[in-house]
C-alpha positions in Angstrom: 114.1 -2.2 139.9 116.1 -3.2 137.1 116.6 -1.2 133.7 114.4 -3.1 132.0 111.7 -2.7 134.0 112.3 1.1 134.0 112.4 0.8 130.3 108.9 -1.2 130.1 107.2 1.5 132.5 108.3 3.8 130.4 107.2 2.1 127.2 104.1 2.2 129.2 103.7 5.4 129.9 104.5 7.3 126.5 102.2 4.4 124.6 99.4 5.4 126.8 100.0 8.9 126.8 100.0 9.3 122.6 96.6 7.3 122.1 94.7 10.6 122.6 96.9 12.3 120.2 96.8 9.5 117.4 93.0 9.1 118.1 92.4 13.1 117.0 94.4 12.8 114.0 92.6 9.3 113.1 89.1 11.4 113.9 90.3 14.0 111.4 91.7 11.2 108.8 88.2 9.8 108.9 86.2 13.2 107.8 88.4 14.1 105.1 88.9 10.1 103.9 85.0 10.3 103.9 85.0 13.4 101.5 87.9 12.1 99.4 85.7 9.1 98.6 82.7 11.1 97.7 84.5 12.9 95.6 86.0 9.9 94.0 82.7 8.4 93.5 81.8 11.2 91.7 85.0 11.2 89.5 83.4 7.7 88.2 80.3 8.8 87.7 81.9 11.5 85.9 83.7 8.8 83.6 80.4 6.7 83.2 78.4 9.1 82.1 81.1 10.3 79.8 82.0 6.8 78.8 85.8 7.7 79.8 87.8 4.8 80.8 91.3 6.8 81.8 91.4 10.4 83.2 94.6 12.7 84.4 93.7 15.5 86.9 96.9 16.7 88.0 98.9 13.7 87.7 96.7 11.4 89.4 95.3 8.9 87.3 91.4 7.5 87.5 91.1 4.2 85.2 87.8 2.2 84.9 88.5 -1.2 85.8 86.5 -4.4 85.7 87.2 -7.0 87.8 86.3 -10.6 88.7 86.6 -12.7 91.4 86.1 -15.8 92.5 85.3 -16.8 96.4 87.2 -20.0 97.0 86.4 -21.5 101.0 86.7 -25.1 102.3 83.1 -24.9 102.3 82.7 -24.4 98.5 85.8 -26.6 98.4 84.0 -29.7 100.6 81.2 -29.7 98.0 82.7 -30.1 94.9 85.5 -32.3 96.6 84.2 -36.0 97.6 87.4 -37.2 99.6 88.1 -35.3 102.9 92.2 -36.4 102.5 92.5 -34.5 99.5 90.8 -31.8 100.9 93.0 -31.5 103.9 96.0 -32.1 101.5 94.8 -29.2 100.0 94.2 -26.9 103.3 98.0 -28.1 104.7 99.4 -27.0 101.0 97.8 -23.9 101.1 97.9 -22.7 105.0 99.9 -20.4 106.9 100.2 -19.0 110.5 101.2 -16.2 111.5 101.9 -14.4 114.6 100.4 -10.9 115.7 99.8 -8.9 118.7 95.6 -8.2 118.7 95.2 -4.7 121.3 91.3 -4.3 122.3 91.1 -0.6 123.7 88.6 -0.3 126.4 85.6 1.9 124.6 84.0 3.9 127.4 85.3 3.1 130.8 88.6 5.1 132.1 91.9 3.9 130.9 94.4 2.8 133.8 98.1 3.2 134.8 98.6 -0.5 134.8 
């Protein structure tokens, strides 16, 4: 067997063997994620009711902001848009593609040595 493949079995091995760990500190990131937004959302109801649009605890700053946005799709594009060249002018002009590796974890059924 060459070096690489030892390598790749390798790889194999140790990514296999830390999903357990990672998935416990994710489970733990959740809960407290979970309480830290609660007690954000309080915070801003805190500043509502107060009609406070900065606040300082500690160094960490909570500002009110109103923002605005605007859903732009082909679809919304296609009906305001008569001439289908323009609007695939427009979708080359303003496309990309990327690349990236998509990993599906089996839910329930026991994970393999393969």
């Amino acid at each position: 067997m060459s070096n690489q493949n030892e390598e790749f079995e390798q790889l194999k091995i140790d990514y296999i063997a830390a999903v357990p760990q990672i998935d416990e500190l994710k489970s733990q990131l959740k809960i407290l994620n979970k309480e830290q937004k609660k007690r954000s959302s309080d915070i801003q109801s805190y500043m509502q009711a107060n009609d406070l649009t900065e606040l300082d605890i500690s160094g960490i700053s909570f500002s009110r902001v109103e923002k605005t946005s605007v859903s732009i799709n082909l679809q919304n594009l296609s009906e305001i848009i008569d001439d289908p060249s323009i609007l695939e002018a427009f979708k080359a002009a303003h496309s990309s593609t990327k690349e990236r590796l998509k990993v599906i974890r089996p839910k329930k059924r026991q994970r393999t040595s393969n």
